[in-house]
C-alpha positions in Angstrom: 10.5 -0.6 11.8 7.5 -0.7 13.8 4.3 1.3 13.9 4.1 4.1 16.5 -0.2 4.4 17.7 -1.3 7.8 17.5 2.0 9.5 15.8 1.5 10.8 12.4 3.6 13.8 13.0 6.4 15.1 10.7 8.8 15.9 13.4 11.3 13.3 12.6 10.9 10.5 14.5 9.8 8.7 11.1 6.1 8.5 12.8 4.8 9.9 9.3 6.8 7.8 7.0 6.2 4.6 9.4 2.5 5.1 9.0 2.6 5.9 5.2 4.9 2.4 4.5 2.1 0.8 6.2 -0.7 2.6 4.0 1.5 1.9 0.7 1.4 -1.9 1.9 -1.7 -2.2 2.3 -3.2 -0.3 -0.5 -0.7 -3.1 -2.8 -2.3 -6.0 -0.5 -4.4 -8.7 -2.2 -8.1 -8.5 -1.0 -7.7 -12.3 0.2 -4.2 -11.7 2.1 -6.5 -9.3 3.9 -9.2 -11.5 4.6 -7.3 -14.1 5.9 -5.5 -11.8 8.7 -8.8 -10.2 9.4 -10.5 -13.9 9.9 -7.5 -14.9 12.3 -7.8 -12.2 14.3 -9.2 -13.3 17.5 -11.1 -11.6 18.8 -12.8 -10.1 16.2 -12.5 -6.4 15.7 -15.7 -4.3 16.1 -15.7 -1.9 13.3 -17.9 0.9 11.9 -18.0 2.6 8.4 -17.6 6.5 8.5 -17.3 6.6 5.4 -17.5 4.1 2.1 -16.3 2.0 0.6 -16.5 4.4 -2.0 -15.2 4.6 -6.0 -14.2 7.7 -7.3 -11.8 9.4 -9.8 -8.7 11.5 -8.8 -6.4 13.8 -11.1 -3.0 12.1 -11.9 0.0 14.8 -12.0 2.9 14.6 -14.0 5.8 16.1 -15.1 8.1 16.3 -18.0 11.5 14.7 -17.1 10.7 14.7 -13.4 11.5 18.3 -13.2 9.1 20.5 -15.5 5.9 22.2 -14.9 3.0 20.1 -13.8 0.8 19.1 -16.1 -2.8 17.1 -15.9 -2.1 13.4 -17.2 -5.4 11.9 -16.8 -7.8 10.1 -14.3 -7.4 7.0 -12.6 -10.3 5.4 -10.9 -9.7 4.8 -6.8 -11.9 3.1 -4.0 -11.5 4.5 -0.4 -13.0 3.9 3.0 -12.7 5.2 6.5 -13.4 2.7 9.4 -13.7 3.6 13.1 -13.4 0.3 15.8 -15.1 0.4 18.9 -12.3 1.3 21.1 -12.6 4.7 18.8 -9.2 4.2 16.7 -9.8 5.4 13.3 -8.5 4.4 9.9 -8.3 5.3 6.6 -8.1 3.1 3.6 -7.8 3.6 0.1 -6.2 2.2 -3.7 -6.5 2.4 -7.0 -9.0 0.4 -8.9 -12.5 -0.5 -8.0 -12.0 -3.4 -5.1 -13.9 -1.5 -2.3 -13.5 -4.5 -0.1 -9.7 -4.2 -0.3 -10.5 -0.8 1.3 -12.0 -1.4 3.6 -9.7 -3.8 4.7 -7.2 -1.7 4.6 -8.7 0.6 6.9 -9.6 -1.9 9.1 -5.8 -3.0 9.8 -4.8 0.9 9.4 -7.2 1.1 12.8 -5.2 -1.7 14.1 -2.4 -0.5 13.9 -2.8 2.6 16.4 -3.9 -0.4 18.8 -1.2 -1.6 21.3 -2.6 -4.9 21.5 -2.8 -5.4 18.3 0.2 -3.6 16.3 2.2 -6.9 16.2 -0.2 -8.8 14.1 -0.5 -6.0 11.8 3.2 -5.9 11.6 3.1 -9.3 11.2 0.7 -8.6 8.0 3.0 -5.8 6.9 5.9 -7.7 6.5 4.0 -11.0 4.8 2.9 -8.5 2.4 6.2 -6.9 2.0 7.7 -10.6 1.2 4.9 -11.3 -1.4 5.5 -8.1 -2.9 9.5 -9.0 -3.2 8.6 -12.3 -4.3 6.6 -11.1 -7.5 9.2 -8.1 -8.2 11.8 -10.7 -8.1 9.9 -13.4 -10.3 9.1 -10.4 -12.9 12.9 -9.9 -13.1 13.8 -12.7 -13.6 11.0 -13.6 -17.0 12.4 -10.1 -18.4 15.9 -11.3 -17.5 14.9 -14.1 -20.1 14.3 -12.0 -22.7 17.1 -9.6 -22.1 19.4 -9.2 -25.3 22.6 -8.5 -25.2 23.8 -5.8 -28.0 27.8 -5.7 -28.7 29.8 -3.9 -31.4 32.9 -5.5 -33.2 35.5 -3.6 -34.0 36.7 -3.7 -37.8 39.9 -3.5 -38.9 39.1 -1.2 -41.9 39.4 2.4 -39.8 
């Protein structure tokens, strides 16, 4: 799946859905996975804050059994940033927590990725951060695949 500069339409193509992936991926990045890319990037992006890094508080939503009437659950802190390079491409940033630099970041290599010139090495990124993300998911399973007990009835004779 690649990235499609400039298309965040709904119309279809999977423009919207490619961007979003990309967004969720970065927003579950570690801050030093990010810095890394950003330092081998070569050259070195020109970039100017519009806005942020900032720390707020959004609403969190729920519903009961997936299906119910929403209901306020509670805040959860987030950190957000919007980023415009020189060439004008502008991106958006943003995840939950307080790690404004990890926003930034992100919008940074959101900006990237409407470049031609250099989508691939933020596809690149993307899928390095999709592995890591597998990896951990995968080693969680496996530690609560340790601890997993196995319940069976036996069958008495006596009914």
């Amino acid at each position: 799946m690649t990235i499609e500069a400039g298309r965040d339409d709904k119309d279809g193509t999977g423009a919207h859905s490619t961007r979003a992936r990309a967004m969720r991926l970065l927003a579950m990045a570690r801050t030093e996975t990010l810095q890394a890319a950003l330092a081998a990037m070569e050259p070195h992006p020109e970039v100017a804050l519009v806005r942020g890094p900032e720390t707020g508080l959004i609403m969190v939503r729920g519903r009961i059994g997936g299906g119910g009437d929403p209901f306020n659950l509670g805040e959860a802190t987030v950190s957000r940033a919007t980023v415009r390079l020189a060439t004008g491409e502008i991106g958006h940033g943003q995840r939950l927590g307080t790690d404004r630099e990890a926003a930034r970041l992100s919008a940074i290599f959101d900006a990237l990725a409407q470049r031609r010139e250099t989508r691939g090495a933020v596809e690149a990124l993307l899928a390095e951060i999709e592995a890591h993300i597998a990896d951990e998911d995968r080693r969680k399973a496996e530690e609560t695949a340790a601890t997993r007990v196995d319940f069976f009835t036996m069958v008495r004779g006596d009914d």
